[in-house]
N, C-alpha and C positions, 0 to 999 in steps of 0.2 A: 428512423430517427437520426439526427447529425449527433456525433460524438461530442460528448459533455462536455465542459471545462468540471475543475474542483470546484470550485464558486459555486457551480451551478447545483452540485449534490451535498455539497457540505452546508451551505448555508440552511435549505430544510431540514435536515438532520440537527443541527445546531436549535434550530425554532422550534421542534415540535417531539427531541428528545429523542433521539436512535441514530445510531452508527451505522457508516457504509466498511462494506466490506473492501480492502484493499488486497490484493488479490495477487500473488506473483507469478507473472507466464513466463516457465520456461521453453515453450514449442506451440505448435498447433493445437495437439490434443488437447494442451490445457486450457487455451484460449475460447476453444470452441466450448467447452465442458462448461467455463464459469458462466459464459455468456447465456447458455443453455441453464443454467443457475439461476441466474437474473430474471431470464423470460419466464422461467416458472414459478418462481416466485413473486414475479413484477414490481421487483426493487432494484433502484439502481447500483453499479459496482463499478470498481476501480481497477484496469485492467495494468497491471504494473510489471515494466521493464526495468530488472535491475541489473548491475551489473556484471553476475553473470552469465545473464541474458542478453545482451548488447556486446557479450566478448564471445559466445559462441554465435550469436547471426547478427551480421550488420545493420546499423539502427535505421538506416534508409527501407530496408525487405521489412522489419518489425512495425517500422510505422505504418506500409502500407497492410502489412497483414491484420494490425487491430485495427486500424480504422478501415477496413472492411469491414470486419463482424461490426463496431459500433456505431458505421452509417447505416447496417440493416438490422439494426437492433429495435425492435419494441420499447425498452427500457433504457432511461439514458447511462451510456457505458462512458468512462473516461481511460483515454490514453494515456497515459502515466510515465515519465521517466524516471525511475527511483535512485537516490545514492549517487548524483551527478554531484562529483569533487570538482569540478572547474565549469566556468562560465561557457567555454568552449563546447563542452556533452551538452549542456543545457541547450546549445543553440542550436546543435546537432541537433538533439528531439524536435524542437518547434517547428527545423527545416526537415523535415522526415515526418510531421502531419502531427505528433503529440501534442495534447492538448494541455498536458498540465507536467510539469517538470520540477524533481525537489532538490532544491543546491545542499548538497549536503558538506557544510562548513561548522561541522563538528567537531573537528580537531584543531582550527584555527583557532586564536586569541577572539574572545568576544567583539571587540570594534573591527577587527577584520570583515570575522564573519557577517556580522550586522553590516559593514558597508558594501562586500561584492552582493550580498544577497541583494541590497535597495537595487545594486545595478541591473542587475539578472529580473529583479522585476520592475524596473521603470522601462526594460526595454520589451520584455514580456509580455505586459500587461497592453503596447501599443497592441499586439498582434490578438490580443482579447486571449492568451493565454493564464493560466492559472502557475502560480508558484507556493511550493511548500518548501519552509526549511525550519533547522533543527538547532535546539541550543538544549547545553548539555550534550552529552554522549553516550548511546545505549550501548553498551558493549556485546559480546559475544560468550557464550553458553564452552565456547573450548578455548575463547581467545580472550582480547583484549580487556578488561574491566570497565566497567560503566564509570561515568560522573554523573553525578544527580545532577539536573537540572537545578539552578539557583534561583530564586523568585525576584529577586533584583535583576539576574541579568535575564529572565523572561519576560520582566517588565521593558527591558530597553527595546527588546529584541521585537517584542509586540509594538512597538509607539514609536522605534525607528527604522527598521527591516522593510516594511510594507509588505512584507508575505500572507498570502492566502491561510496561511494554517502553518502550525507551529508542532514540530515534533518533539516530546519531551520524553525525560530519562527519569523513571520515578521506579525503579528496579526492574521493571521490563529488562530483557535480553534477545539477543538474536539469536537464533540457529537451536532454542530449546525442544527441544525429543521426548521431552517427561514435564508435566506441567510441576510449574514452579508454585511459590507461594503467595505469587501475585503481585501487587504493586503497591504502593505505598500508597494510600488513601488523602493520608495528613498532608503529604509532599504534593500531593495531586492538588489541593485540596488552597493550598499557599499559593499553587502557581495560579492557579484561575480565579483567584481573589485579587490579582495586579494586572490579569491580560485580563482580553476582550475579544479573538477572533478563535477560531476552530483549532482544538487538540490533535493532537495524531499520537497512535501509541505505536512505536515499532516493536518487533518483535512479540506479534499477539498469542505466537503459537503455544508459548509457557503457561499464557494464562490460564487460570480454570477457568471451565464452562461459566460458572453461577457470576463467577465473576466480570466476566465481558458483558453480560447481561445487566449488572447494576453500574458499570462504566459507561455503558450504553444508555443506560435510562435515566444514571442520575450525575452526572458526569457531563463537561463539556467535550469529552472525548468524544470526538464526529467520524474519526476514522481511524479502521482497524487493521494492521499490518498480517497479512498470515501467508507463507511461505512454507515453511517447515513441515507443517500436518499435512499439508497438500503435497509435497515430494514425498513425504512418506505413504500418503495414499496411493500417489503414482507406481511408487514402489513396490506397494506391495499386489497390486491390481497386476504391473508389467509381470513381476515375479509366476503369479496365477496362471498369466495368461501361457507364459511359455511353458512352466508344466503340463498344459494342458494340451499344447499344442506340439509334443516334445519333436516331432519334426516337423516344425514349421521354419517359414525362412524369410518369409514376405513380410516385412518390419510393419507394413499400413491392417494388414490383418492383423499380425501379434500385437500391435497399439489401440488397433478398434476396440476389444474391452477394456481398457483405460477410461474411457471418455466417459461413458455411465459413472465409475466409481468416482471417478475426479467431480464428477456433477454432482453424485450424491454428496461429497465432502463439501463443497462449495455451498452446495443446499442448506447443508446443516446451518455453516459461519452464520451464512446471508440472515437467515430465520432467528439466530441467536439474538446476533444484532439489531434487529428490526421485528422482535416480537411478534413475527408470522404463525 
């Protein structure tokens, strides 16, 4: 199957009530894992380079490596470039095979942000690529603090931006290790009473279970960020593996049982999300 656009997975998802899973590859093992995720489940995912995954391998090697797995994928896979601060990375991605790219103009002034994004996608959109961008600012679990998303400036941002999908800040966080108390229902709830195109929640790894579930089914929330539980899977699979292995040296052996547990984790998301 040819590698997705976001259009192409969000829009069902939006129609017919269930979230895709967004999915962060940092290497192969992971890539191969989620992929492996998807086909067993036979749902589509979002294979996402962020960046620091584009600062440890060059996004030309990254492009061709997911759109391998997602031109010989059964299930439609999207190439993803996440957390793109200037229009330049964005066009990096599109020129290195990605199919869908998200300008992340979060910390700009709103009419800023709102204006490089139309650009990023009036030029994007020639090449039948997909664009997501962010208004509001999800902050970080050790760093920076969130700003809520404003439903005034979600409405602009929806009806002037022309982005594919809109990523919002309703207490979500990035980089959570312990689930959080979840997200603001009401603030969710404002913002999709003045938009009209697909959610995105970054930072899903906080959420509780029960609750991606009812974001998922009752929620325009189409796509789900998760990074965090996955590194921490990896982590603790890698850990496993070299105890087990305590002279080993050959990194593609000591990584092969990675790939199972990274798939089982992905398994989980995907199922959550999509009531398998």
């Amino acid at each position: 199957m040819t590698a997705a656009t976001l259009t192409d997975v969000l829009e069902p998802a939006m129609r017919d009530g269930y979230a895709v899973a967004g999915l962060v590859v940092l290497g192969w093992e992971d890539a191969v894992a989620f992929v492996e995720a998807a086909e067993e489940t036979g749902a589509a995912i979002i294979l996402q380079a962020g960046p620091a995954c584009r600062r440890h391998t060059p996004i030309p090697v990254l492009g061709k490596m997911l759109r391998h797995l997602a031109d010989q994928a059964s299930v439609p896979v999207v190439c993803h470039v996440d957390h793109a601060h200037s229009p330049e990375e964005c066009f990096a991605g599109i020129d290195a095979g990605f199919t869908s790219v998200m300008f992340d103009g979060s910390k700009r002034p709103v009419s800023e942000n709102i204006d490089i994004t139309a650009r990023i996608v009036s030029d994007a959109h020639e090449f039948g690529i997909s664009v997501e961008g962010e208004i509001g600012f999800v902050g970080y679990a050790e760093g920076a603090a969130s700003a809520m998303t404003s439903p005034a400036d979600a409405a602009r941002f929806d009806a002037e931006s022309g982005a594919d999908a809109i990523a919002v800040s309703v207490g979500n966080v990035h980089l959570q290790t312990e689930q959080s108390d979840g997200v603001d229902l009401d603030a969710l709830r404002a913002i999709e009473a003045v938009t009209s195109k697909p959610l995105v929640l970054h930072g899903g790894s906080g959420v509780p279970d029960e609750m991606r579930r009812v974001l998922a089914r009752t929620t325009r929330i189409c796509k789900v960020n998760i990074g965090t539980e996955l590194r921490m899977a990896f982590g603790s699979a890698l850990r496993t593996s070299i105890a087990d292995n305590a002279d080993g040296f050959d990194r593609i052996e000591l990584l092969k049982p990675v790939i199972p547990e990274m798939r089982a984790a992905a398994t989980h998301v995907i199922r959550q999300l999509r009531d398998l």
